[in-house]
C-alpha positions in Angstrom: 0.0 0.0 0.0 2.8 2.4 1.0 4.5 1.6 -2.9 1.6 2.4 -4.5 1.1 5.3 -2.5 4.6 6.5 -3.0 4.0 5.9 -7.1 0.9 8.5 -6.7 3.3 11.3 -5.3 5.9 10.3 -7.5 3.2 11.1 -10.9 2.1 14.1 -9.9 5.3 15.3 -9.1 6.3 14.4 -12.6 2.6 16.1 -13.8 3.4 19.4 -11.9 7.0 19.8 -13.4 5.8 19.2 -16.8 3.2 22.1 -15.9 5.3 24.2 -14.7 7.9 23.7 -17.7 5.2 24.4 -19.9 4.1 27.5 -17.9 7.6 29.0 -18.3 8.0 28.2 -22.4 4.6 30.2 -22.5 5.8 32.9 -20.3 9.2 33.0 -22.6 7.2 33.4 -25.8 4.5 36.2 -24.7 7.4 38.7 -22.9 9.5 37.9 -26.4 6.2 38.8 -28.1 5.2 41.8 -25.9 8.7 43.8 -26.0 9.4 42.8 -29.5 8.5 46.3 -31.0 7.5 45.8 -34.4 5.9 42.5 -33.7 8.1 40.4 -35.0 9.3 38.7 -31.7 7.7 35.4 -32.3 9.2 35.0 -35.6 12.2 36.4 -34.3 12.0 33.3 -31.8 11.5 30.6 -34.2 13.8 31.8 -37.3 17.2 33.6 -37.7 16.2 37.1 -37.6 17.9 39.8 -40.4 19.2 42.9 -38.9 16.9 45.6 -39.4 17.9 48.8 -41.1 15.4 52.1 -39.4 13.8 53.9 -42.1 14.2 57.7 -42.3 11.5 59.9 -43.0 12.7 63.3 -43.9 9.4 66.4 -42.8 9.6 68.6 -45.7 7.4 71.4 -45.4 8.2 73.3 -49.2 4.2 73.2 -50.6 2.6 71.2 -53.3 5.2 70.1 -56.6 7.8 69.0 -54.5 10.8 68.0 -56.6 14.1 66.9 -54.5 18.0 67.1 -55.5 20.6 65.2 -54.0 23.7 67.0 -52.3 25.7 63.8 -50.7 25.0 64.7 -47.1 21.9 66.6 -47.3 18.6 66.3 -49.6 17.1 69.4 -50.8 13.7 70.6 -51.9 11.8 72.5 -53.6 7.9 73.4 -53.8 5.6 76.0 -54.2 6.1 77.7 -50.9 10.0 77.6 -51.7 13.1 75.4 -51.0 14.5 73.9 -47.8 17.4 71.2 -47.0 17.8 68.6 -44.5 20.7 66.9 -43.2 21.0 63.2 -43.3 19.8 63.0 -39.6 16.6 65.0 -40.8 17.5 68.4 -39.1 16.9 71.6 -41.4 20.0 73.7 -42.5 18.9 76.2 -45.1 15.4 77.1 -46.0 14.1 80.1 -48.2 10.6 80.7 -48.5 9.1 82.3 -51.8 6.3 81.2 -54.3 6.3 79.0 -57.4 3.8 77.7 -59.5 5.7 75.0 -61.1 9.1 74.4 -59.1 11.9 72.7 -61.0 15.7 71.5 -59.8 19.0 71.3 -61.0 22.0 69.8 -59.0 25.7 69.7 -59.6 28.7 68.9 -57.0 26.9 70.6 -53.6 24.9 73.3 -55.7 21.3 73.7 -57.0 19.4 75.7 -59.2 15.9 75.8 -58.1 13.8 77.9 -60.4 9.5 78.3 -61.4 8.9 77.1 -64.9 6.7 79.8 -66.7 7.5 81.7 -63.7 10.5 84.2 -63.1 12.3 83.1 -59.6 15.5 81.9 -59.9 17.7 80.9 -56.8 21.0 79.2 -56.7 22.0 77.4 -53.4 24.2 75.0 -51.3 23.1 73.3 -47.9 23.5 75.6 -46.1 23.7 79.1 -48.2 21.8 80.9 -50.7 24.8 82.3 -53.5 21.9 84.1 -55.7 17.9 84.9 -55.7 16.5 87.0 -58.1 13.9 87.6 -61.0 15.0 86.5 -64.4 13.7 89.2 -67.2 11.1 86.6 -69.0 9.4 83.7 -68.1 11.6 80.7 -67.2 11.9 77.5 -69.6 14.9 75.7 -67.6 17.7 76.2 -66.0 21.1 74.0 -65.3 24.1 74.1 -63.3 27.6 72.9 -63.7 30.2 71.6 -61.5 31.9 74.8 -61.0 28.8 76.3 -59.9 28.3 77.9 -63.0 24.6 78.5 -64.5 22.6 79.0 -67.0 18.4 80.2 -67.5 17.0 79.9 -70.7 13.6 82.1 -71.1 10.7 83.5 -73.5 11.7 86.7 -75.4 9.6 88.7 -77.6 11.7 91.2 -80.2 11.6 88.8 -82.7 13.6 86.2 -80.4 12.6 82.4 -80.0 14.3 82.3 -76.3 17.5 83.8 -74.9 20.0 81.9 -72.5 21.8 83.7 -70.0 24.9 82.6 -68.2 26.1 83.5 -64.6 29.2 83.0 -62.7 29.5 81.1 -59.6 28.4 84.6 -57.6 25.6 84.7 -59.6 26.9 87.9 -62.0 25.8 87.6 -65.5 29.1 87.0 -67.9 26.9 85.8 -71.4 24.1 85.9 -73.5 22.7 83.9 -76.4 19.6 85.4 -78.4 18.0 82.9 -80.8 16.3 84.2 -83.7 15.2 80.9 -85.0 14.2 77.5 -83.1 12.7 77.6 -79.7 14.6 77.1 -76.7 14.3 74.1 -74.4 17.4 73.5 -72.3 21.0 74.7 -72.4 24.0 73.1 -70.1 27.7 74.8 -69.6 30.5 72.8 -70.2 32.9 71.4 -66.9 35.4 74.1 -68.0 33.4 77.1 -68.2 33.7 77.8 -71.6 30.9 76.3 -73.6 27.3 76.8 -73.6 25.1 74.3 -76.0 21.8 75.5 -76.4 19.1 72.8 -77.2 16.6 74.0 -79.5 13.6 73.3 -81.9 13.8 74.4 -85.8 10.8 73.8 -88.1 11.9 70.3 -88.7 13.6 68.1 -85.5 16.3 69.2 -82.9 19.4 71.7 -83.0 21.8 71.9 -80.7 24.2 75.0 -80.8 27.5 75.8 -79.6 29.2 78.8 -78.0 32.1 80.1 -76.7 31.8 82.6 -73.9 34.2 84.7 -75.3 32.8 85.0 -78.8 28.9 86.7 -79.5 28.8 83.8 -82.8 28.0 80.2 -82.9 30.5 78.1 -82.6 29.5 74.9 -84.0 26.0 73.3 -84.6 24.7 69.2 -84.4 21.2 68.6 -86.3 18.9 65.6 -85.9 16.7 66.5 -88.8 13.1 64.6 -87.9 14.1 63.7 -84.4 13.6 64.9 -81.1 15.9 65.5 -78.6 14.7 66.1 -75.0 18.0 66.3 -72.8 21.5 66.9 -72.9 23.9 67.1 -70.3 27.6 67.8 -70.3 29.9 64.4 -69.0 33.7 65.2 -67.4 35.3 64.7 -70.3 33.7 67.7 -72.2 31.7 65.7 -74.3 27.7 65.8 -74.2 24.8 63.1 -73.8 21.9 64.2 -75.9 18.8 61.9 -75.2 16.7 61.8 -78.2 13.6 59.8 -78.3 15.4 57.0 -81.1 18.9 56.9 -79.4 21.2 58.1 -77.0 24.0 60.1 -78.8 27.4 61.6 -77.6 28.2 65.0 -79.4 31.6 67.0 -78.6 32.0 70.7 -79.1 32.7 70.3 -82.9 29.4 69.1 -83.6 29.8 65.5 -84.6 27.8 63.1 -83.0 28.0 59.1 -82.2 25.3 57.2 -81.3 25.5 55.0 -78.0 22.8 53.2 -78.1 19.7 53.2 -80.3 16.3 52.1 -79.8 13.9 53.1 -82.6 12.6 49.7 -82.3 11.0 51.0 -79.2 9.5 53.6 -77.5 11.3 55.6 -74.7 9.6 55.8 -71.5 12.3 56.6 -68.4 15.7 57.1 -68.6 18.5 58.1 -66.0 21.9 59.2 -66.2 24.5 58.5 -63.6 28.3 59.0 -63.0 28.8 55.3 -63.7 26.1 54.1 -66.3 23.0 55.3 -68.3 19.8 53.7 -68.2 16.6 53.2 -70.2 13.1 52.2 -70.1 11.9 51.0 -73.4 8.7 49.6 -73.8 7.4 47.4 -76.8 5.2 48.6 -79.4 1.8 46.9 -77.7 -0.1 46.8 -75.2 0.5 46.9 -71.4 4.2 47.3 -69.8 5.7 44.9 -71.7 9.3 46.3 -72.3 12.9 45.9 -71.0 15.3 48.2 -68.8 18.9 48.1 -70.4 22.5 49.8 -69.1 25.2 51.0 -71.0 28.8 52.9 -70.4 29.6 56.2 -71.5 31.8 54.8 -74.0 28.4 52.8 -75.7 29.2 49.3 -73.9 26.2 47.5 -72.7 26.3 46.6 -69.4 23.0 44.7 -68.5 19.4 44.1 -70.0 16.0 42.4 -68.6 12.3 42.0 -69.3 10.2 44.5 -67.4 6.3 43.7 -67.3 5.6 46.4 -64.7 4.9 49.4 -64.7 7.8 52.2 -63.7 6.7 55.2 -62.1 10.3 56.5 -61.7 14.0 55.7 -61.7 17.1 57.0 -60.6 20.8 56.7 -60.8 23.5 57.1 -57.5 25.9 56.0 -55.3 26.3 53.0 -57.9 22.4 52.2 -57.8 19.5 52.8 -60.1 16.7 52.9 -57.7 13.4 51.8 -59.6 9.8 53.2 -58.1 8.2 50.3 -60.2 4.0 49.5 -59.3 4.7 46.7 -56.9 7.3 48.7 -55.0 10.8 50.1 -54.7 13.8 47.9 -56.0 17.6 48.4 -56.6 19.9 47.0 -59.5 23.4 47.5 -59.7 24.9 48.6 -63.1 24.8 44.8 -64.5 21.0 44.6 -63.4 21.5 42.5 -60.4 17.8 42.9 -58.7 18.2 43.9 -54.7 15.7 44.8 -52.0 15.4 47.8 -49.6 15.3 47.5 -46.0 11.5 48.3 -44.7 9.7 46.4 -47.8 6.5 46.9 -45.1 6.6 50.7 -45.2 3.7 51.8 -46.9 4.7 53.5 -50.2 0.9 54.7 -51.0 1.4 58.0 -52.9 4.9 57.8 -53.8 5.1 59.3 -57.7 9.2 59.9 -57.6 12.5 57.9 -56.5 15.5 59.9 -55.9 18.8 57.4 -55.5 21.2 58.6 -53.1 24.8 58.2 -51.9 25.6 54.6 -50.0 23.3 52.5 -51.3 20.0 54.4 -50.4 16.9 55.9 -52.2 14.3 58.8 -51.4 10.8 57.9 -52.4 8.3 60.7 -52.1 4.8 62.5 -53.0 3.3 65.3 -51.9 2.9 64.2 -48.3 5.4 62.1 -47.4 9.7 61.3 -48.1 11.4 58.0 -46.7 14.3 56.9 -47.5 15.2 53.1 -48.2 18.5 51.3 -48.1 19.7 48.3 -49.7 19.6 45.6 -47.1 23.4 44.5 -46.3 23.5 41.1 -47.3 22.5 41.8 -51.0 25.0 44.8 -51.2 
């Protein structure tokens, strides 16, 4: 009787620790669960977790039209209420309030051109200091800056003239000025070296793009794309300049002569960006839908890396060795070969978002008119 008795005890003994072991495994799982802040403690508990990356969200507070520059260690805005920078920790360093109707941005090596399209306010800026504000004599088409801090605005004249171009210094003093009697004016750039100014413009039949020298009042030189369009050019450290055409993207040096890099009349041109290390396009197929492909090429014409695309891209962006892709299903990176990577914070809600800018060290701003995070490439895929 006492054995048997003694075999009772010795059960629920066994009974209670198994409770109790229980008890604490529960107890384990709900305090992981509880202090876990993004809820991810249980998961967490029963997988390897990744190391998360915090998203920042920069408060810009410029108006409606925002359009945003990078600087390196700063990202600037501009909107209708004016333009304002923030440091990469979020905390304002230079803000200048004013009005524009449709604001417009032009970066180069830690300066910006912000200027209103149809309007007349022009002001020229680093992070932290405003070099030149004032009211340019006809309503602004565009307006670009170089890597000396050199500028350029291009705006309407009357008198006969399709546009005139004026160039300043880097304190803002006018030094130039191109009238053009024929053609009207879309863009302009100034070469690295200060001496050039091309001058985009449209004749009766395609694109022109003219050649100065800032010490001579005559044109210089001249390229022609007789039929074609040309919608960007921008001036590359060697002297040379990318015109974006909507058939091909063509290098033209200061004599005029022109080599195609790559063409794509096959297709039609929907996105393209241009970075320090690569050029990208978005070309979609003559159908219906997204179908299409994104391709990379040097500066020298080689092709670095093409793929299908069947989405739809809202925006892209090339820098810090990154074309960051605002696609419809979300924000992705590829490297200059098209290697696909994914940002850190793939949760945070990208509702609204109608522009990507890619910044330094593997990170990208996505923004709309009420809100600007930035993403990062998570670490084990850089």
């Amino acid at each position: 009787m006492a054995v048997e008795q003694k075999r009772r005890i010795n059960w629920r003994r066994l009974v209670g620790f198994a409770c109790l072991l229980v008890f604490a495994a529960v107890l384990v799982i709900f305090i992981i669960a509880i202090f876990s802040a993004d809820g991810s403690g249980l998961s967490g508990f029963f997988s390897r977790r990744l190391p998360e990356e915090p998203l920042s969200e920069y408060q810009f507070d410029v108006g409606r039209g925002r359009v945003f520059a990078d600087f390196g260690d700063s990202v600037a805005a501009a909107g209708t209420l004016g333009i304002q920078v923030l440091d990469n920790l979020g905390n304002e360093t230079l803000r200048e309030p004013f009005r524009m109707s449709s604001p417009a941005l032009d970066v180069c090596e830690g300066r910006a051109v912000a200027f209103d399209i149809g309007g007349v306010d022009v002001r020229v800026f680093s992070s932290s200091e405003v070099f030149a504000a004032f009211e340019a004599e006809g309503a602004v088409i565009s307006a670009s800056i170089n890597e000396n801090g050199w500028f350029c605005v291009c705006t309407q004249a009357g008198g006969g003239f399709k546009g005139i171009v004026t160039v300043y210094n880097n304190r803002g003093v006018s030094v130039y000025r191109a009238s053009l009697e024929s053609g009207y004016v879309l863009s302009a750039a100034l070469s690295p070296d200060n001496r050039y100014l091309a001058v985009l413009n449209l004749p009766d039949d395609g694109s022109r793009i003219t050649f100065y020298r800032l010490n001579s009042p005559e044109l210089d030189s001249a390229f022609d794309l007789p039929g074609g369009l040309i919608i960007d050019i921008r001036y590359v450290p060697g002297g040379d300049l990318i015109a974006v055409s909507t058939g091909a993207v063509t290098v033209v040096d200061r004599y005029g002569e022109g080599r195609a890099l790559y063409g794509f009349s096959g297709s039609i041109l929907s996105g393209y960006a241009i970075g320090a290390d690569f050029i990208a396009l978005h070309l979609l197929d003559y159908g219906v839908g997204y179908s299409g492909s994104i391709v990379t090429f040097s500066d020298d014409g080689g092709l670095l890396g093409e793929i299908a695309m069947d989405r739809e891209v809202i925006s892209m962006s090339i820098g810090g060795g990154y074309l960051a892709m605002l696609r419809n299903d979300g924000l992705v990176f590829y490297n200059a070969v098209l290697d696909e990577f994914q940002p850190y914070g793939r949760s945070a809600s990208l509702a609204g978002a109608s522009r990507v800018l890619a910044l330094d060290n593997g990170a990208a701003l996505a923004a709309g008119d009420h809100s600007a995070v930035v993403f990062r490439v998570e670490a084990n895929n850089s």
